[in-house]
C-alpha positions as a Markdown table, in Angstrom:
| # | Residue | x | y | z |
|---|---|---|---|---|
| 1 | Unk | -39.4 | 10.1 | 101.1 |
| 2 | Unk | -41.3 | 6.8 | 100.7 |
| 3 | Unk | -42.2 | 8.7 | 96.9 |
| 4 | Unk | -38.8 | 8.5 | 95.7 |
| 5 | Unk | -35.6 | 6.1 | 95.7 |
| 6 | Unk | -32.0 | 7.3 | 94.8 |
| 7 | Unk | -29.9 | 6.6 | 92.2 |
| 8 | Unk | -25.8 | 6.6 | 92.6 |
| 9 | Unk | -23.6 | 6.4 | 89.4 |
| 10 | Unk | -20.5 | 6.1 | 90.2 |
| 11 | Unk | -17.0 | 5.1 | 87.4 |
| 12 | Unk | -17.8 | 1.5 | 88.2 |
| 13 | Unk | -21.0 | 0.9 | 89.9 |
| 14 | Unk | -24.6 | 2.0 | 89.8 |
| 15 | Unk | -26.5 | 2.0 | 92.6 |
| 16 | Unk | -30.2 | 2.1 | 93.8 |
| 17 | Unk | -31.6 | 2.2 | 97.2 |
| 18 | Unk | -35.5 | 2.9 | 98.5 |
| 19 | Unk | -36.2 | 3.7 | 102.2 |
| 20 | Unk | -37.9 | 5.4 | 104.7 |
| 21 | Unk | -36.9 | 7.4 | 107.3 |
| 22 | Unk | -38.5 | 6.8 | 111.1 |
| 23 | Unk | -37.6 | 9.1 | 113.8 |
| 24 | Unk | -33.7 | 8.8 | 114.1 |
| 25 | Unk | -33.6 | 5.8 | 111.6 |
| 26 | Unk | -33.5 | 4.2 | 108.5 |
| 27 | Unk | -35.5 | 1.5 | 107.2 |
| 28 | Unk | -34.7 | 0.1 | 103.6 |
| 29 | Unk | -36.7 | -1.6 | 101.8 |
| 30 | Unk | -34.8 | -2.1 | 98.3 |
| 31 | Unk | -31.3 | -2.0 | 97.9 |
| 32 | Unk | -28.5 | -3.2 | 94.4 |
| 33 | Unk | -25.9 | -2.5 | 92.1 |
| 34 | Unk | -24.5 | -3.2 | 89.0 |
| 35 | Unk | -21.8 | -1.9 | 86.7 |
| 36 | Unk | -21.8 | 1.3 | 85.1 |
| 37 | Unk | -21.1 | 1.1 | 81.1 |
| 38 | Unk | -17.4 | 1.6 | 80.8 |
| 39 | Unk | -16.2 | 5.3 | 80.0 |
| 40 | Unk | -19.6 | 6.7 | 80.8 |
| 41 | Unk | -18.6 | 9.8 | 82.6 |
| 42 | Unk | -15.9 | 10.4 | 79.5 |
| 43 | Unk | -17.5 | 9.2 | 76.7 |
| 44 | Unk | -20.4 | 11.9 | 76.7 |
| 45 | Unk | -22.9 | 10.7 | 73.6 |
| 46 | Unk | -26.2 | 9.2 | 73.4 |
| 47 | Unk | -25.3 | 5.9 | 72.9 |
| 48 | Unk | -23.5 | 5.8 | 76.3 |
| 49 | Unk | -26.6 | 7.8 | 77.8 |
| 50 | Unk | -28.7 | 4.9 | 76.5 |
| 51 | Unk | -26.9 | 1.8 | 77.3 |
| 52 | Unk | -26.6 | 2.9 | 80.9 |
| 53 | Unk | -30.3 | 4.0 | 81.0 |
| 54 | Unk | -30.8 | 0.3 | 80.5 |
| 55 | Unk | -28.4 | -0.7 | 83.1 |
| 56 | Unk | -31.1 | 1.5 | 85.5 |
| 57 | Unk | -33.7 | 0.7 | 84.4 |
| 58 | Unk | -33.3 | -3.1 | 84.8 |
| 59 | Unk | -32.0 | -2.6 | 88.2 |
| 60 | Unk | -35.4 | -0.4 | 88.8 |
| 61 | Unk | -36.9 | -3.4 | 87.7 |
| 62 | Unk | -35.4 | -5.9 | 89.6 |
| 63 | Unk | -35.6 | -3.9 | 92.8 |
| 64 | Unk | -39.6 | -3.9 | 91.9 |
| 65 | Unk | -39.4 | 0.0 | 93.0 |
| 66 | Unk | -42.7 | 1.5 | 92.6 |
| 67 | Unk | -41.5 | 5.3 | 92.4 |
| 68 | Unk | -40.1 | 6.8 | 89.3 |
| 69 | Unk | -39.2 | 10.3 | 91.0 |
| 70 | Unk | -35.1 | 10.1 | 91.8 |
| 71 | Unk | -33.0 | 11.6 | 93.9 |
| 72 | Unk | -28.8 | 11.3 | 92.1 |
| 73 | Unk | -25.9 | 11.5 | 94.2 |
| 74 | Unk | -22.8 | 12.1 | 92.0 |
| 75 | Unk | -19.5 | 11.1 | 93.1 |
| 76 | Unk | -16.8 | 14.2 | 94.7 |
| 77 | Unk | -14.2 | 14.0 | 91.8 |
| 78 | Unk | -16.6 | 14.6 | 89.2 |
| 79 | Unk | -17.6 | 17.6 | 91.0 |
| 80 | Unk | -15.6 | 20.8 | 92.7 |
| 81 | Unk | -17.0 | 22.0 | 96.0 |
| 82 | Unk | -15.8 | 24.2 | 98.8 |
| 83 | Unk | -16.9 | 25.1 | 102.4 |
| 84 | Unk | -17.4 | 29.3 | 102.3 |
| 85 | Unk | -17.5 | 31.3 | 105.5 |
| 86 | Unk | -19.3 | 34.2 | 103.9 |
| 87 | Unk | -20.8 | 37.6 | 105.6 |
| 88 | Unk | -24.8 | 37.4 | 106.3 |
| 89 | Unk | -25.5 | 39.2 | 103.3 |
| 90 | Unk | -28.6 | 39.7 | 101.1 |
| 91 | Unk | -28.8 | 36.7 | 98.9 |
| 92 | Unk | -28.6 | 38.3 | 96.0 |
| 93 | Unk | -24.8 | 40.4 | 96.7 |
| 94 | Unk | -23.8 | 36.8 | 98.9 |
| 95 | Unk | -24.1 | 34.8 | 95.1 |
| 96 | Unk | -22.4 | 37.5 | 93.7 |
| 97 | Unk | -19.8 | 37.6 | 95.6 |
| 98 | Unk | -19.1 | 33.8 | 95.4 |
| 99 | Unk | -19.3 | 33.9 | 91.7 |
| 100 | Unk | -16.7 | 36.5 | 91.7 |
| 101 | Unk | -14.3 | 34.1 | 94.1 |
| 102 | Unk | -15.6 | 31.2 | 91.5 |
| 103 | Unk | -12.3 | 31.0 | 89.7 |
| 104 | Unk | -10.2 | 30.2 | 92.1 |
| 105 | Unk | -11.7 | 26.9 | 93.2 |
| 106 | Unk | -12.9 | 25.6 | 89.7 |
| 107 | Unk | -10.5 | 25.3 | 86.8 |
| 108 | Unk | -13.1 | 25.6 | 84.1 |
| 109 | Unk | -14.9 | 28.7 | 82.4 |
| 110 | Unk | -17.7 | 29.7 | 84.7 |
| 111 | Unk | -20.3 | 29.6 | 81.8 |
| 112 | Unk | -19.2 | 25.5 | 81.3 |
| 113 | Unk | -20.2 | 24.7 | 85.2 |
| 114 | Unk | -23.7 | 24.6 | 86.9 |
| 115 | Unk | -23.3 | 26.1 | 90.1 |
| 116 | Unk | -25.1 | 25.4 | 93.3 |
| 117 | Unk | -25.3 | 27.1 | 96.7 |
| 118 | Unk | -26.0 | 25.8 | 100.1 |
| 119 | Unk | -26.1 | 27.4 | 103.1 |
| 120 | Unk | -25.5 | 25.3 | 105.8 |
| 121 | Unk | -25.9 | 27.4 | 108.8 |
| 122 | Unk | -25.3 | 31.0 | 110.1 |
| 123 | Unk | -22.8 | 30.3 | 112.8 |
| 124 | Unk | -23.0 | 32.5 | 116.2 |
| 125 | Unk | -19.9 | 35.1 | 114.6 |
| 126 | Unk | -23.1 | 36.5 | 112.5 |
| 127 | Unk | -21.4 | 34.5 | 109.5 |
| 128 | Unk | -23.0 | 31.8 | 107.1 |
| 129 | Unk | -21.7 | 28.6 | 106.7 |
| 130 | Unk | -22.1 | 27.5 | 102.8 |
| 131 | Unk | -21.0 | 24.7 | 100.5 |
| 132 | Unk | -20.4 | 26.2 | 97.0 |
| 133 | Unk | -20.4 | 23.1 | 94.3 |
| 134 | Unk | -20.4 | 23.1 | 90.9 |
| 135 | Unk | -20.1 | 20.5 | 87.6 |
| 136 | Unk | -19.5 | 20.4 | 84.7 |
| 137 | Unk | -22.4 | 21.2 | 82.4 |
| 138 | Unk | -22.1 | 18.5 | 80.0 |
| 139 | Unk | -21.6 | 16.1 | 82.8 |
| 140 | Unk | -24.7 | 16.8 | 84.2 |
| 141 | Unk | -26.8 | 17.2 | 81.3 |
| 142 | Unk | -25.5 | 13.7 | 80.4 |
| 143 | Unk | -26.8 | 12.1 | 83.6 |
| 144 | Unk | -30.0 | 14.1 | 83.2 |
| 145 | Unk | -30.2 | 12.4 | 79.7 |
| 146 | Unk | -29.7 | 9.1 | 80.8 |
| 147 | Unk | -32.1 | 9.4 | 83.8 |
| 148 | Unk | -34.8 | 10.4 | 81.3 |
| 149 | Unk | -34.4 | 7.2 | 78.7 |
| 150 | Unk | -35.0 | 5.3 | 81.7 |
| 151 | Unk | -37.8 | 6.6 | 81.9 |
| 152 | Unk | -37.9 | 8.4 | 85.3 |
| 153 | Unk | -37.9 | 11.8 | 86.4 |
| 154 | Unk | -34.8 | 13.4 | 88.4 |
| 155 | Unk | -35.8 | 14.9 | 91.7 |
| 156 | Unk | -32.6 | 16.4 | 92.6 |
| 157 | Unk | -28.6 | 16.5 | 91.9 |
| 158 | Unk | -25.9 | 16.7 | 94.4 |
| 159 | Unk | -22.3 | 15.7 | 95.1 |
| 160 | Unk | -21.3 | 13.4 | 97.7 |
| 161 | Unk | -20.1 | 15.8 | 100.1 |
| 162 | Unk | -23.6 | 17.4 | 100.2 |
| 163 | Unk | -25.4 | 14.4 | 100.3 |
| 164 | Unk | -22.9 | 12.3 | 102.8 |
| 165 | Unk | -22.5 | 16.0 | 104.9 |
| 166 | Unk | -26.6 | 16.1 | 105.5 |
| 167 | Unk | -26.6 | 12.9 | 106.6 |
| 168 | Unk | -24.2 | 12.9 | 108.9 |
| 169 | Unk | -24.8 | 15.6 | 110.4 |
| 170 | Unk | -28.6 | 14.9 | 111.0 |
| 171 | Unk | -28.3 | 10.9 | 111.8 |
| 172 | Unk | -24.5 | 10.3 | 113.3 |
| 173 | Unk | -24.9 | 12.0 | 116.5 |
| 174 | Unk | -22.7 | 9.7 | 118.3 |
| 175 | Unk | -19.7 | 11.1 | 117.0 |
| 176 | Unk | -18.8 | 13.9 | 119.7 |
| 177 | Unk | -15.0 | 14.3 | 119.1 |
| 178 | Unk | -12.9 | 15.8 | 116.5 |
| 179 | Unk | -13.4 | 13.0 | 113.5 |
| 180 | Unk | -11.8 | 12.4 | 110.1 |
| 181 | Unk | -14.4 | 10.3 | 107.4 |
| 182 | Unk | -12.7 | 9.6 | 104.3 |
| 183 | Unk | -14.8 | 8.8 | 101.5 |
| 184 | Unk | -12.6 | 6.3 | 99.3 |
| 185 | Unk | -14.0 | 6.8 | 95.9 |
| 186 | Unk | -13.4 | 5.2 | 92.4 |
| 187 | Unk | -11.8 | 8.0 | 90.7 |
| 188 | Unk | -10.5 | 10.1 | 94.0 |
| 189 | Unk | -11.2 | 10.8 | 97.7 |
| 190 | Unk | -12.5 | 13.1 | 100.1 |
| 191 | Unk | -11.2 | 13.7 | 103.3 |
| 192 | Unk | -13.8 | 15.5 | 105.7 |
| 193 | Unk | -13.1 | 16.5 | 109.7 |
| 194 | Unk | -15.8 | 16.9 | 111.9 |
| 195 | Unk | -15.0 | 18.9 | 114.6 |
| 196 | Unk | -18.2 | 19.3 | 117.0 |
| 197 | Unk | -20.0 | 21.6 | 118.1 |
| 198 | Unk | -19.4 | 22.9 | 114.7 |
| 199 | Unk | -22.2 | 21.9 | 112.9 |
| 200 | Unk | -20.9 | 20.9 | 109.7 |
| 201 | Unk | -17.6 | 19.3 | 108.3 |
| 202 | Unk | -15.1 | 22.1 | 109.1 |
| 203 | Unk | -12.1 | 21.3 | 106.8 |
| 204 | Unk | -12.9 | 19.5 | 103.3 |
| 205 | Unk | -10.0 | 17.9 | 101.1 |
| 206 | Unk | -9.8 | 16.0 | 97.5 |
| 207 | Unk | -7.0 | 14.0 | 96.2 |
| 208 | Unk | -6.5 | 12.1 | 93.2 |
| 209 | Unk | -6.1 | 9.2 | 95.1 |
| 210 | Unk | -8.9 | 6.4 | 94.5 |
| 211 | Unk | -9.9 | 2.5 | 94.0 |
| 212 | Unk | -8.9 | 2.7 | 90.2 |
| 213 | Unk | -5.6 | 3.8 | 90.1 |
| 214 | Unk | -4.7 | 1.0 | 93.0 |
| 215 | Unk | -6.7 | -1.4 | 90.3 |
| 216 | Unk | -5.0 | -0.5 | 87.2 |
| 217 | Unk | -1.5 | -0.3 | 88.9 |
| 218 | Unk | -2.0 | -4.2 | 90.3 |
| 219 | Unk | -3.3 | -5.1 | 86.9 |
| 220 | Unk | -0.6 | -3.7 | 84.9 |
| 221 | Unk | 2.2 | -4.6 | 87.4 |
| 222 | Unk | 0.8 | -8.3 | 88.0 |
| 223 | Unk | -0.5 | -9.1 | 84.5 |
| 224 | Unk | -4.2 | -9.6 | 86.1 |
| 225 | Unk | -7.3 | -9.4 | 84.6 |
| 226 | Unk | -10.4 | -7.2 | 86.0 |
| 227 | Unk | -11.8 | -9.7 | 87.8 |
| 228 | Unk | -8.8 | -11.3 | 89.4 |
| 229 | Unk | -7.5 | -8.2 | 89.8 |
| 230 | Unk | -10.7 | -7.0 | 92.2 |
| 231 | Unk | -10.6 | -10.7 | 93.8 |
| 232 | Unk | -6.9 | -10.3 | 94.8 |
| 233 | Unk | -6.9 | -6.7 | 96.4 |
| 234 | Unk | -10.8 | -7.6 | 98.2 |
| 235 | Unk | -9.0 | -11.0 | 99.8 |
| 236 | Unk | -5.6 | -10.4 | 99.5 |
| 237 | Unk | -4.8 | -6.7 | 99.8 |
| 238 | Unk | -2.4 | -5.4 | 102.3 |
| 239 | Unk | -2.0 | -8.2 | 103.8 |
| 240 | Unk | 1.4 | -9.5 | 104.7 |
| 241 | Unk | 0.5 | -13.5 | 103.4 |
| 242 | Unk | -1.5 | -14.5 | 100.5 |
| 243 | Unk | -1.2 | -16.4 | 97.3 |
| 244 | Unk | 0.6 | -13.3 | 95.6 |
| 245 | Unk | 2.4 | -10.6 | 97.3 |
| 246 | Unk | -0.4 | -7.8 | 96.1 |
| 247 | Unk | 1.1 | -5.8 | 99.1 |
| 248 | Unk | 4.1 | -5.2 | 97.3 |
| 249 | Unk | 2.7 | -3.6 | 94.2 |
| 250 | Unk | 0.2 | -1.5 | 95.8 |
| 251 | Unk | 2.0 | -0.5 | 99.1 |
| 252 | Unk | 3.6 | 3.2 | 97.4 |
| 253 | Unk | 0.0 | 4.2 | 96.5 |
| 254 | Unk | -1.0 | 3.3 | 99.7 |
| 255 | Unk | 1.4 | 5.5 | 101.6 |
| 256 | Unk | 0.9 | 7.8 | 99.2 |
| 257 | Unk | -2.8 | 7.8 | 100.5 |
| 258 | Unk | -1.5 | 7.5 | 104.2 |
| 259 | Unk | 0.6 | 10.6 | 103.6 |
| 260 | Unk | -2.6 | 12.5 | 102.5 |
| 261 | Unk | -4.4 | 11.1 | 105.7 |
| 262 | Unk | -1.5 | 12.6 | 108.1 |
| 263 | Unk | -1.3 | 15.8 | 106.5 |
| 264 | Unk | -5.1 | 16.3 | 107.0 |
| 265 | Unk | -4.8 | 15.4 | 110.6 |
| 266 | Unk | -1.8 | 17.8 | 110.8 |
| 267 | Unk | -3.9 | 20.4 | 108.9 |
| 268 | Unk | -7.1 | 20.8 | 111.6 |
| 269 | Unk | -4.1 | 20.1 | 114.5 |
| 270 | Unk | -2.7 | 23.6 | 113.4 |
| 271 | Unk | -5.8 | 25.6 | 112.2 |
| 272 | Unk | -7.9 | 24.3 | 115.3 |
| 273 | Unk | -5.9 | 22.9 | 117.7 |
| 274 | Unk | -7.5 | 19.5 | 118.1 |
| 275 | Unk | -6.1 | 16.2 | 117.3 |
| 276 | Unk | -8.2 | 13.6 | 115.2 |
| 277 | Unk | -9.5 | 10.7 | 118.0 |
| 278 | Unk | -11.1 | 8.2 | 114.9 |
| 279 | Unk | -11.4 | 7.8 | 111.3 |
| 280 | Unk | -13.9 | 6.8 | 109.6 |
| 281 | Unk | -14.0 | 5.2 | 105.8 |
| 282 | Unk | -17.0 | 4.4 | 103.4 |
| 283 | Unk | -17.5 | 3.8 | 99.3 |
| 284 | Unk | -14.6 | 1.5 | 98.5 |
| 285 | Unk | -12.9 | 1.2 | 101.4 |
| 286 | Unk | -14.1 | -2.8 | 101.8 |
| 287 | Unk | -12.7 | -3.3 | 98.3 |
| 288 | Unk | -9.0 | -3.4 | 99.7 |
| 289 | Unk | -8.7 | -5.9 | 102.8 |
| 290 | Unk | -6.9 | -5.0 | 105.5 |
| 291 | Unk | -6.9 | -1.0 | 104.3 |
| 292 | Unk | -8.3 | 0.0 | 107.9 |
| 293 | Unk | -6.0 | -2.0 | 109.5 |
| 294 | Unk | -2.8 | -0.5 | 107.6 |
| 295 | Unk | -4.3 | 3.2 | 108.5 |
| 296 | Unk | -4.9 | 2.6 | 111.8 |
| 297 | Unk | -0.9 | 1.2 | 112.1 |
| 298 | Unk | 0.3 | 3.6 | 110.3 |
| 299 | Unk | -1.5 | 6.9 | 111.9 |
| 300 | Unk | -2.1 | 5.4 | 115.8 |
| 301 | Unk | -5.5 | 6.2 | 115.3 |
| 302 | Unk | -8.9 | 4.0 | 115.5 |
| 303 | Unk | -9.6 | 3.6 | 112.2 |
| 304 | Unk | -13.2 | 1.5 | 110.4 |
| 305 | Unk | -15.9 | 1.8 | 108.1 |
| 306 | Unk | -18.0 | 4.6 | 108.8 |
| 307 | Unk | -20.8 | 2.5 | 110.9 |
| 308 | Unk | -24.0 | 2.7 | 108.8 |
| 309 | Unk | -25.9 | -0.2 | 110.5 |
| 310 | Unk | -26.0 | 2.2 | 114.1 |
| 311 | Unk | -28.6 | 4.1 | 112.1 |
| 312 | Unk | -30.4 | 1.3 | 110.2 |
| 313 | Unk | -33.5 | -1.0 | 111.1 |
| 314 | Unk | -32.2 | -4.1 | 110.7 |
| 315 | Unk | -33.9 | -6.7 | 108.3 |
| 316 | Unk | -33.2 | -9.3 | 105.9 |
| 317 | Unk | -31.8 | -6.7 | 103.1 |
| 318 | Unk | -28.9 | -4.8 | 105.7 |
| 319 | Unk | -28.3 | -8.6 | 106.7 |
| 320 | Unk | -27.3 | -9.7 | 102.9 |
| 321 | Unk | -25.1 | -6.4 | 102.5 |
| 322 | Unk | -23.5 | -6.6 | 106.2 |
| 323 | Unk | -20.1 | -6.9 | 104.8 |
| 324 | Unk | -20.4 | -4.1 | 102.2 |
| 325 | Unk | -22.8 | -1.5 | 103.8 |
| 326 | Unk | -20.4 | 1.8 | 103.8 |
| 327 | Unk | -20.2 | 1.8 | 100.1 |
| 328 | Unk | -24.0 | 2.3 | 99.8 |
| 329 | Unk | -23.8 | 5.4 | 102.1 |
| 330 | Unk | -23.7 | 8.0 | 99.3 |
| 331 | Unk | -26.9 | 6.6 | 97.8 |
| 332 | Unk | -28.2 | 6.1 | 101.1 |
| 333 | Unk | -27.4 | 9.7 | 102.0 |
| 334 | Unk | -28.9 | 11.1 | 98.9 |
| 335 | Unk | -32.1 | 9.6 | 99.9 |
| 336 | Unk | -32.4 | 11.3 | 103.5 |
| 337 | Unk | -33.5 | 14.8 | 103.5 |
């Protein structure tokens, strides 16, 4: 592990982290972030490919990383996934029969999507757990591009929810009841329940729900610029006092959000029968104050960041990110395995 570091590009930031694993924790030992080159992920040519290679590859620099090998985490919404409970069959017929299913969960040509296969666990019905994900093509050969002009070579490629599902599964023993851990991205969010003993995530939900729109819509509505825009909604947010009523602009997204959030807790209620006891957020969620506080209000249910620094060693570096630690636990993530 100590060979490699990890590399998470997200819509707005880039990030980089190097670290060891010891026994049931984490030491790191570089962590940063920048801003990713507007429009990377839509504006697919080699000029973008090279102008965020040098975003990397300066923050490689600065983070004096000695390894070149990377491990790249890509964010949920520019990915499809699914969680398969699939018959213990032969490997070959079991990828045949998921190909054949394919269509329903991705809404592109099979031929434009790379396609990967996890299998997660054969659970004691004799069936296999598996987490089908799959990009597109040109999305990932774009990333592969960019990781090459920076002159490192890419170790491996996964989504969030594989990356974020491995490590909490391996490292956040301490949650023992039926849990909701919302991934707030950029561009949309996850919503994944943990129901233990099950041994993975057992219900798995996107939205287009994310950081940006909320942005753009307080931008637009207030007449803001980027940076006061991000300012207002970090200090401000959904708070009922502050120099400018940010709440007001922003509150029918976030209920919109909220609604999302009940209707997943609903959803594993009926299906298994259990009722959510906390929820969990990491990625943006310390980008909008006062979001856990709304959620929890609204939903009567404990609600904070996802609690990184349980499983961390503590040092100097987890000390200067205290107040931001969730939204490095996709690159973190990546990194174990």
């Amino acid at each position: 592990m100590a060979g490699t570091f990890s590399l998470d590009i997200s819509e707005q930031y880039t990030r980089l982290a190097h670290l060891s694993k010891k026994k049931d924790k984490i030491e790191i030992h570089s962590l940063g972030y920048d801003n990713t080159i507007p429009n990377f992920f839509t504006n697919l040519v080699e000029k973008s490919a090279q102008e965020q290679s040098k975003v990397i590859s300066l923050l490689h620099s600065k983070l004096n990383i000695p390894s070149t090998s990377v491990h790249v985490v890509l964010p949920d919404d520019l990915s499809y996934s699914q969680l398969l409970l699939m018959p213990d069959l032969p490997e070959k017929e079991l990828v045949k029969s998921i190909r054949l299913q394919a269509d329903e969960f991705v809404p592109l040509p099979i031929g434009d999507v790379y396609v990967d296969l996890e299998t997660i666990a054969k659970l004691p019905n004799g069936k296999l757990l598996i987490v089908f994900i799959a990009a597109q093509k040109k999305i990932v050969d774009h990333v592969h591009s960019t990781i090459e002009m920076a002159n490192l070579e890419p170790a491996t490629l996964e989504n969030e929810l594989s990356a974020v599902g491995r490590m909490v599964t391996e490292m956040f023993t301490f949650i023992k009841t039926p849990t909701l851990i919302i991934n707030f991205g950029y561009g949309g969010t996850s919503l994944y329940v943990m129901n233990p003993p099950f041994p993975y995530f057992q219900i798995t939900r996107t939205i287009r729900i994310g950081y940006d729109i909320i942005l753009r819509d307080l931008k637009v509505n207030m007449n803001l610029g980027d940076e006061k825009a991000v300012e207002a909604l970090r200090t401000i947010g959904l708070s009922a006092n502050g120099s400018i009523n940010v709440n007001a602009i922003i509150y029918p997204i976030i209920n919109e959000f909220i609604a999302e959030i009940e209707k997943t807790i609903l959803l594993t209620k009926e299906k298994y029968n259990v009722s959510i006891s906390n929820i969990y957020l990491f990625n943006y969620d310390n980008h909008i104050g006062y979001l856990h506080e709304t959620i929890q209000n609204k939903v009567s249910i404990p609600t904070q960041s996802l609690p990184l620094s349980s499983v961390l060693v503590p040092n100097t570096i987890t000390q200067t990110f205290s107040n931001i630690l969730s939204s490095f636990i996709p690159v973190i993530a990546t990194h174990v395995r």
